[in-house]
C-alpha positions as CSV (number, residue, x, y, z in Angstrom):
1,X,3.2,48.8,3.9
2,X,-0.8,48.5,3.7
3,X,-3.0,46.0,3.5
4,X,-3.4,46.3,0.0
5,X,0.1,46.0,-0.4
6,X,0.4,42.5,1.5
7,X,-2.0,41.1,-0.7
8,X,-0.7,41.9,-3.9
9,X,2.5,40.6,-2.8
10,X,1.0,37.7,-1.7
11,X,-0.9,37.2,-5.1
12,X,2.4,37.6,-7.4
13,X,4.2,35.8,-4.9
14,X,2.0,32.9,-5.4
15,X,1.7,33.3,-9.2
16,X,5.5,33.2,-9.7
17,X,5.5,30.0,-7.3
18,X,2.9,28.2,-9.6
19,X,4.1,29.4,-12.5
20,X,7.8,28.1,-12.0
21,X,6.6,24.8,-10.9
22,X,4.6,24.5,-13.9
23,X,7.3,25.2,-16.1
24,X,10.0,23.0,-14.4
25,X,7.8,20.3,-14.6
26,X,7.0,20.9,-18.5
27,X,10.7,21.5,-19.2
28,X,11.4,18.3,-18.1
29,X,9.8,15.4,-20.6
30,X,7.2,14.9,-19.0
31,X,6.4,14.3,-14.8
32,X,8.4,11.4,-12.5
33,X,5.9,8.5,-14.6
34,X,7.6,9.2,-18.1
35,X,11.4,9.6,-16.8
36,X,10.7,6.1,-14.8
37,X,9.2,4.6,-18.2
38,X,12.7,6.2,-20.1
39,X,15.0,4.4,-17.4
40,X,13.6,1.4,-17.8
41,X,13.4,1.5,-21.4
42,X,17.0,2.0,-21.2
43,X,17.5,-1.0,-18.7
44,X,15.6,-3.4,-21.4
45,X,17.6,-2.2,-24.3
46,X,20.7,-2.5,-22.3
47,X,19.9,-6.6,-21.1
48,X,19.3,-6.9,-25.1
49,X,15.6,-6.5,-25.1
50,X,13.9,-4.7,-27.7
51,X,11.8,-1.7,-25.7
52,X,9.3,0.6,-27.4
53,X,9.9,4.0,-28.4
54,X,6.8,6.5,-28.0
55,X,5.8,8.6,-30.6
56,X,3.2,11.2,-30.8
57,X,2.8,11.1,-34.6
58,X,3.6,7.8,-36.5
59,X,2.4,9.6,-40.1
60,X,5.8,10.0,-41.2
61,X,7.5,6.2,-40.0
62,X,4.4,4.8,-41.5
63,X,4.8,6.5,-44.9
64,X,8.2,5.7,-44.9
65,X,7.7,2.2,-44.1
66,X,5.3,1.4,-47.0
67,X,7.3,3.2,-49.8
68,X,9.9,1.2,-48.9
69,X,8.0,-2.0,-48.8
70,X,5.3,-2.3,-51.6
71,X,3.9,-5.7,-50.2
72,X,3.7,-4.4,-46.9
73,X,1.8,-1.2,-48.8
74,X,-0.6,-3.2,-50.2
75,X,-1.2,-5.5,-46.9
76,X,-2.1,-1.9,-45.7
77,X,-4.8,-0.8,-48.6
78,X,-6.2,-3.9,-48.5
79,X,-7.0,-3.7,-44.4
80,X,-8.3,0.1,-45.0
81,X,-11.0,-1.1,-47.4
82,X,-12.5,-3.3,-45.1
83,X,-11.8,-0.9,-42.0
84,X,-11.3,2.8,-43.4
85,X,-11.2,3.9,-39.4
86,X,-8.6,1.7,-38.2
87,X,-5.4,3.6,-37.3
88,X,-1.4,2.5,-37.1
89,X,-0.6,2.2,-33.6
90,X,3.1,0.2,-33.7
91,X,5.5,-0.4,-36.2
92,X,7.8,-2.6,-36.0
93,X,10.4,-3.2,-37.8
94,X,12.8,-6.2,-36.9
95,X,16.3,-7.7,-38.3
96,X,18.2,-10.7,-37.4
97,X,21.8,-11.0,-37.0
98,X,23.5,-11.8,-40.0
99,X,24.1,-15.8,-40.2
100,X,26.1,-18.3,-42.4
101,X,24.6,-20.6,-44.7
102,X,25.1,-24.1,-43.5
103,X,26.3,-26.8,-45.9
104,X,23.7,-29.8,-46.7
105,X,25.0,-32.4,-43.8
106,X,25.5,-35.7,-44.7
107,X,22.4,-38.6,-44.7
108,X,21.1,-38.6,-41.3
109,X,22.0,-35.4,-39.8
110,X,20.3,-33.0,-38.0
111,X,17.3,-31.3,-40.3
112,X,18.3,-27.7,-39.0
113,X,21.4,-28.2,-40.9
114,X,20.6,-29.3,-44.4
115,X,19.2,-26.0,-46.1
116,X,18.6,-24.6,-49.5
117,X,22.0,-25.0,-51.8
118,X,21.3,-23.6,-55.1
119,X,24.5,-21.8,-56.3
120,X,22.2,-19.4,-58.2
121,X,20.2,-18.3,-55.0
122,X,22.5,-19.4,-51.6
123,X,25.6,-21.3,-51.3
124,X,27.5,-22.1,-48.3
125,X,29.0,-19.6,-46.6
126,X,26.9,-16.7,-48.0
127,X,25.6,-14.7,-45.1
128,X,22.1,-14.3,-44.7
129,X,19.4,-11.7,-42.7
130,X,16.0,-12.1,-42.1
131,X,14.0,-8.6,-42.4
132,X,10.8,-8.6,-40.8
133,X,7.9,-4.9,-41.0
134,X,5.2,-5.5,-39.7
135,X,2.2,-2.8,-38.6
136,X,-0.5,-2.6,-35.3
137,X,-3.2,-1.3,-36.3
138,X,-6.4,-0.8,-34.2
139,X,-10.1,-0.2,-35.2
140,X,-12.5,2.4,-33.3
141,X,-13.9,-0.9,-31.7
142,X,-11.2,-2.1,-30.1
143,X,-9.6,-4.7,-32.8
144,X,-6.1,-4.9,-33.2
145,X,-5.0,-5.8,-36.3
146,X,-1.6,-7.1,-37.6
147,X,0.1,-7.2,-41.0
148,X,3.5,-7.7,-42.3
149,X,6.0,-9.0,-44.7
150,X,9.2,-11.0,-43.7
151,X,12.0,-11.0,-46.3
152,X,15.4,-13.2,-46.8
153,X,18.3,-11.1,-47.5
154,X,21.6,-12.3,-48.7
155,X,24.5,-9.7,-47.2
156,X,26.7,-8.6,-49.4
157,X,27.3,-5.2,-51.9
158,X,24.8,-4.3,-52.6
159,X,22.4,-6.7,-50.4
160,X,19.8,-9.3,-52.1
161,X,16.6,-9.8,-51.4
162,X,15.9,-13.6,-52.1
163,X,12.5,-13.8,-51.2
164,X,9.2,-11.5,-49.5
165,X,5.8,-12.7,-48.0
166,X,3.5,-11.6,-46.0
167,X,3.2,-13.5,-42.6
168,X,0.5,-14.3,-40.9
169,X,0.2,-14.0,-36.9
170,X,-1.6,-15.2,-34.3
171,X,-1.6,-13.0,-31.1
172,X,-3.1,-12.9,-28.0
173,X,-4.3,-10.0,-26.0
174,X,-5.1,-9.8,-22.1
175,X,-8.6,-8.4,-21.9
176,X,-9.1,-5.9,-19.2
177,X,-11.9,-4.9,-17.2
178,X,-12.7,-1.3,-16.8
179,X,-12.0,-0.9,-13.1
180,X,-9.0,-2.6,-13.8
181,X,-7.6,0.2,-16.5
182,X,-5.1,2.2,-15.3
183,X,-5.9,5.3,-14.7
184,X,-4.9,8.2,-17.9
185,X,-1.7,10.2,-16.6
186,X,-2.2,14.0,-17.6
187,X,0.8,16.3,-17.3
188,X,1.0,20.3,-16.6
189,X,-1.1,22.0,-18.2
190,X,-0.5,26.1,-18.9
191,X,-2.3,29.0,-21.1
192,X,-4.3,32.3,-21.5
193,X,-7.4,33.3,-19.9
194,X,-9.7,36.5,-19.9
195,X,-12.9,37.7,-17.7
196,X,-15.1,40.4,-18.9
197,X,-17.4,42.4,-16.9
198,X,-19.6,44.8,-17.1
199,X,-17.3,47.8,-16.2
200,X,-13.8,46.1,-16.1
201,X,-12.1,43.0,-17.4
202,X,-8.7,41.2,-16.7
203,X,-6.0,39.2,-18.5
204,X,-4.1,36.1,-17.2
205,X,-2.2,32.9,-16.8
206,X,-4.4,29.6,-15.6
207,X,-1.7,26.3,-14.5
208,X,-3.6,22.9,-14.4
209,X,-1.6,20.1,-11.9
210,X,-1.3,16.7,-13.3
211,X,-4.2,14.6,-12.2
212,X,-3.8,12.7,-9.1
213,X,-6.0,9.5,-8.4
214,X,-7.7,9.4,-5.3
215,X,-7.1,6.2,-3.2
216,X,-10.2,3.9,-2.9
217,X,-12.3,5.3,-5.7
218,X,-11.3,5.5,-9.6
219,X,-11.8,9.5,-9.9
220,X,-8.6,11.9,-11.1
221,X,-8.4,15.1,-8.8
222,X,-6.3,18.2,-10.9
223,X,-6.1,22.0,-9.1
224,X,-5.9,25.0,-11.1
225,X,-5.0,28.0,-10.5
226,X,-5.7,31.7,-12.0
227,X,-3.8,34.5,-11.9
228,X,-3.6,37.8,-13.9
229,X,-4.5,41.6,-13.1
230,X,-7.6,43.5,-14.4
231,X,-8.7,47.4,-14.7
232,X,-9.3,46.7,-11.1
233,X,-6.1,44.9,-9.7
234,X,-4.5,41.8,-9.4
235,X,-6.9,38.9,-10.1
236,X,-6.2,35.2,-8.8
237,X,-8.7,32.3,-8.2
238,X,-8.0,28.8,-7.4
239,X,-10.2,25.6,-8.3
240,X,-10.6,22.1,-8.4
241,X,-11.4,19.7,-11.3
242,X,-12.5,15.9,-10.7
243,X,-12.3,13.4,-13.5
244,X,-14.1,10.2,-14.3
């Protein structure tokens, strides 16, 4: 075996090692960051907490949020006319566990207890839900804002809705500094690349590897890596990208 033999061994030896490890990593949602982030989703729905699900497009929960809910819809046009930029980034959509009515206590018992008793809207021992939609939406500036309806539903076939509003919110966010942001995760990254000289040219594969922060300094570090073959041979090149 030659020289030139070792080395394209080498090459293509390499190539398949890069390009499997891209790949597996794709294959798998995501890298070790988003299977921690789905365990411990998991764990918080599991203790009863309610945990966020990510979505890369919202367009078609948020369309079918608002034809369902026609206050909520209008809540909605009326916060695009004063910021057309501003973009959904939660919805939420909450419901309580059904309830009984309560009967009116007797003079001098607890407030909690004496509720609405109209026969013609709640009586006691109707069951009753508490529906709540509600939207995040955040402006190119920075602003979040929130909007939403809470309804009262009486349980029963089919369900009533007694009463809608919107509700208002008051939220607080923890501001953070820029040094203090977290640096953005990036995953593999794979696809198609060409060189074209004047007598030759070459076809090929390029694999990006998620950026890694360097330790001290707030700068991302990815390699890449090139490999193909050309009129003139196997082609591979190897390179490093820094973010900030």
């Amino acid at each position: 075996m030659n020289v030139a033999s070792v080395r394209n061994l080498i090459i293509w030896g390499l190539a398949a090692i890069l390009l499997t490890v891209a790949v597996k990593e794709r294959g798998c949602p995501g890298s070790h960051i988003d299977r921690e982030a789905r365990y411990e989703r998991h764990a918080l729905r599991d203790a009863g907490f309610v945990a966020t699900i990510p979505e890369r497009d919202l367009s078609s929960a948020l369309a079918e949020l608002v034809a369902q809910n026609e206050m909520l819809s209008a809540e909605l046009e009326r916060l695009r006319k004063l910021s057309p930029a501003s973009r959904a980034t939660a919805i939420l959509r909450a419901k309580t566990a059904p309830t009984l009515v309560k009967d009116v206590g007797a003079p001098g018992a607890a407030e909690t207890t004496k509720v609405l008793q109209n026969p013609c809207v709640l009586t006691a021992g109707d069951t009753l839900r508490i529906d709540v939609d509600a939207i995040l939406n955040r402006t190119p500036r920075g602003t979040y804002a929130i909007l939403g309806t809470a309804a009262a539903v009486r349980i029963g076939d089919p369900p009533h809705e007694i009463m809608r509003s919107p509700f208002s919110l008051d939220a607080s966010t923890l501001e953070v500094a820029v040094d203090e942001r977290p640096h953005q995760q990036t995953g593999w990254g794979i696809g198609p690349w060409g060189v074209l000289q004047l007598n030759s040219w070459g076809l090929g594969l390029i694999a990006i590897s998620p950026s890694v922060k360097l330790p001290l300094i707030d700068l991302g570090v990815e390699v890449m890596g090139a490999l193909g073959a050309g009129t003139e041979g196997p082609i591979a090149a190897l390179g490093v990208l820094v973010r900030y």
